[in-house]
C-alpha positions as CSV (number, residue, x, y, z in Angstrom):
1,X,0.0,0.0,0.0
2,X,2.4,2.3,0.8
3,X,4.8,1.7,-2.3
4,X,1.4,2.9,-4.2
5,X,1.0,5.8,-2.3
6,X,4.3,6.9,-2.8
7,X,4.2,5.9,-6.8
8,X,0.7,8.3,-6.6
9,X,2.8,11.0,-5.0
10,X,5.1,10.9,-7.7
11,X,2.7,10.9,-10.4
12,X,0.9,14.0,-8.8
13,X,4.5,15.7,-8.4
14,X,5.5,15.2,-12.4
15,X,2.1,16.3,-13.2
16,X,2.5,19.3,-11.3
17,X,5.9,19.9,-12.5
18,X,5.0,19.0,-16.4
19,X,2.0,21.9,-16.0
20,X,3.9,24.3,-14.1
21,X,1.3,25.2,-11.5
22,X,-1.0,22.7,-9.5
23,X,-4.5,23.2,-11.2
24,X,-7.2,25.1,-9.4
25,X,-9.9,23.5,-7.8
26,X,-13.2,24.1,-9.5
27,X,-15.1,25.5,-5.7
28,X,-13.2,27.6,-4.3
29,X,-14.4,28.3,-0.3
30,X,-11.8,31.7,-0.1
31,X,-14.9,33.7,-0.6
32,X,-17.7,33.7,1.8
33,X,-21.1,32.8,0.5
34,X,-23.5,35.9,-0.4
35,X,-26.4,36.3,1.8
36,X,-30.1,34.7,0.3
37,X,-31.0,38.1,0.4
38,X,-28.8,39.3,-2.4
39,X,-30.0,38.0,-6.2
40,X,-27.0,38.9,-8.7
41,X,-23.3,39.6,-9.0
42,X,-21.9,42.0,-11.0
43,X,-18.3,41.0,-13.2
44,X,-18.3,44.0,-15.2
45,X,-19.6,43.0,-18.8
46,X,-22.0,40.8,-17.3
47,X,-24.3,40.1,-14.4
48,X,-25.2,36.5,-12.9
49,X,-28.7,36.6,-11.2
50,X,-29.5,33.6,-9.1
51,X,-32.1,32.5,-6.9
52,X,-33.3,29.4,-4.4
53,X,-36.4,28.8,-3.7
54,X,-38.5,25.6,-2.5
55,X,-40.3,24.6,-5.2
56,X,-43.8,24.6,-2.8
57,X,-43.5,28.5,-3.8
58,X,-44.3,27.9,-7.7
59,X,-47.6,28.0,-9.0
60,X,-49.1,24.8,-10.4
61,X,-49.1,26.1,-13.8
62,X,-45.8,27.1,-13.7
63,X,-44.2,23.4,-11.8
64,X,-46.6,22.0,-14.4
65,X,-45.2,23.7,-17.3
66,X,-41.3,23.0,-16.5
67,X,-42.1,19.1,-15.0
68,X,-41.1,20.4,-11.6
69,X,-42.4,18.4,-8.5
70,X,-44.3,21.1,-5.7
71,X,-42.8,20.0,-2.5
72,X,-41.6,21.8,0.8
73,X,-39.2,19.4,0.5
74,X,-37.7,20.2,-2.6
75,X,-35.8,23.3,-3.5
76,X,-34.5,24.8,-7.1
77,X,-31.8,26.7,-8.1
78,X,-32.3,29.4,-11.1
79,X,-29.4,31.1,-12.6
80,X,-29.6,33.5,-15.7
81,X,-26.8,35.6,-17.4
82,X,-27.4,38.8,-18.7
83,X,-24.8,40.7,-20.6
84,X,-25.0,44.3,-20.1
85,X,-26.0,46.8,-23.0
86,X,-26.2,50.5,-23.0
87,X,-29.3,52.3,-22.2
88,X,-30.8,48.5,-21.7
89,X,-31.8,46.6,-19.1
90,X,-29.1,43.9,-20.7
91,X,-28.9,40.7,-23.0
92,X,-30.5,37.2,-21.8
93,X,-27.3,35.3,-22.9
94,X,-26.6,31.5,-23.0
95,X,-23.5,29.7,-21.1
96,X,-22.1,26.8,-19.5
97,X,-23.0,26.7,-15.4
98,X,-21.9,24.2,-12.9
99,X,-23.8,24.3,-9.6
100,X,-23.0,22.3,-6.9
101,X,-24.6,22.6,-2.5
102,X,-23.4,21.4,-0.1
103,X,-24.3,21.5,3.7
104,X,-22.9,22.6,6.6
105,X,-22.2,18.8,7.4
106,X,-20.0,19.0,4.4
107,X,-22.8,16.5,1.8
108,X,-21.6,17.9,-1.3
109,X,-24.2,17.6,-4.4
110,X,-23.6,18.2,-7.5
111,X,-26.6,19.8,-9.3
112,X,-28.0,19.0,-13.0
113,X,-29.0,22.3,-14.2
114,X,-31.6,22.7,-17.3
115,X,-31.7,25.0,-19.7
116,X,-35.0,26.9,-20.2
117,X,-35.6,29.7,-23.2
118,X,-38.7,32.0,-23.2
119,X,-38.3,34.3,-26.3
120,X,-35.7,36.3,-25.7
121,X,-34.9,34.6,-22.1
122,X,-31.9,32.2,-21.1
123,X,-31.8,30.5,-17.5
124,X,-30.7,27.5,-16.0
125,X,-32.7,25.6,-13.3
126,X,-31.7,22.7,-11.1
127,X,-34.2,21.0,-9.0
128,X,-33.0,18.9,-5.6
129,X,-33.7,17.6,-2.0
130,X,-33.7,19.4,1.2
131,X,-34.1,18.7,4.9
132,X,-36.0,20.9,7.3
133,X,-33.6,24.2,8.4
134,X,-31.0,22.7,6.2
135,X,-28.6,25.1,5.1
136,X,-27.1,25.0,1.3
137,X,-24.4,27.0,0.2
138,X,-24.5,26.7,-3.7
139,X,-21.2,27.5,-5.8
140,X,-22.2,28.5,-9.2
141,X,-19.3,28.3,-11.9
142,X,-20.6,30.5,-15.1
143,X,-18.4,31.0,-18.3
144,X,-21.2,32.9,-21.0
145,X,-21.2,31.6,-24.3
146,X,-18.2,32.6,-26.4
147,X,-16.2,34.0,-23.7
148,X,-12.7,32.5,-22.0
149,X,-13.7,34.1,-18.5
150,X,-15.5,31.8,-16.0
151,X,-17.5,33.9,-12.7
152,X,-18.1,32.1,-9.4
153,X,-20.8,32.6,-7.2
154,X,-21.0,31.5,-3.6
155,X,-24.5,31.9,-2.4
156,X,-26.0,30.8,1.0
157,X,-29.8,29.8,1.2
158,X,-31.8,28.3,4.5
159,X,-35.0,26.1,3.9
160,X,-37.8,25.3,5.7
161,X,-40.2,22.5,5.4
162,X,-43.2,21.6,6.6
């Protein structure tokens, strides 16, 4: 076992020495998470809006519409990114986004987000699980479409069930 570790360790040293740099991890925790209060964060060119709600909160038409399940017990994650235009209220743009939660017992969960397009609208929803006064602080990893920069979000939301 050990002379594995120590061949792994190697492997992991060359690697780091063949790229230059050790890579950076994905979620980064160096920033603290924004309140659930705040809904957006600005990175100059663009703004990434986000939002967590328990699904219970949608209408039926609406959870209908999108094939979401209405549940105290379920929450979603919506994320939209709109690139900013002069004398506008911005662009609905598409992107790739990563979103992952994870609670303050350290469960990580990586979340499968949709995308949804309403005329002139982009967003990205992920629908998941949640325990009664569980708290989930989302990372959100957004690079817009045609772009080489990549903006993280750290966002903290507390649900409550019935």
């Amino acid at each position: 076992m050990k002379v594995y570790l120590r061949a792994l360790s190697a492997v992991a040293v060359v690697f780091v020495a063949a790229c230059g740099q050790p890579v950076e991890p994905r979620v980064s925790n160096r920033e603290p998470p924004l309140r659930a209060t705040e809904s957006f964060r600005d990175f100059g060119d663009y703004v990434v809006h986000f939002n967590a709600i328990s699904t219970e909160q949608l209408t039926p038409e609406v959870a209908r519409q999108y094939g979401i399940i209405r549940s105290s017990n379920r929450g979603m994650l919506n994320v939209s990114i709109i690139k900013k235009a002069q004398n506008s209220t911005g662009t609905s743009v598409p992107g790739s986004i990563f979103a992952s939660a994870v609670n303050l017992t350290g469960q990580l969960r990586e979340l499968e987000l949709r995308e949804i397009r309403e005329e002139a609208a982009v967003y990205y929803i992920a629908e998941f699980g949640v325990a009664n006064e569980e708290t989930l602080i989302f990372t959100i990893d957004v690079t817009p479409m045609n772009e080489p920069s990549r903006f993280s979000v750290r966002y903290m939301k507390q649900y409550f069930t019935n």
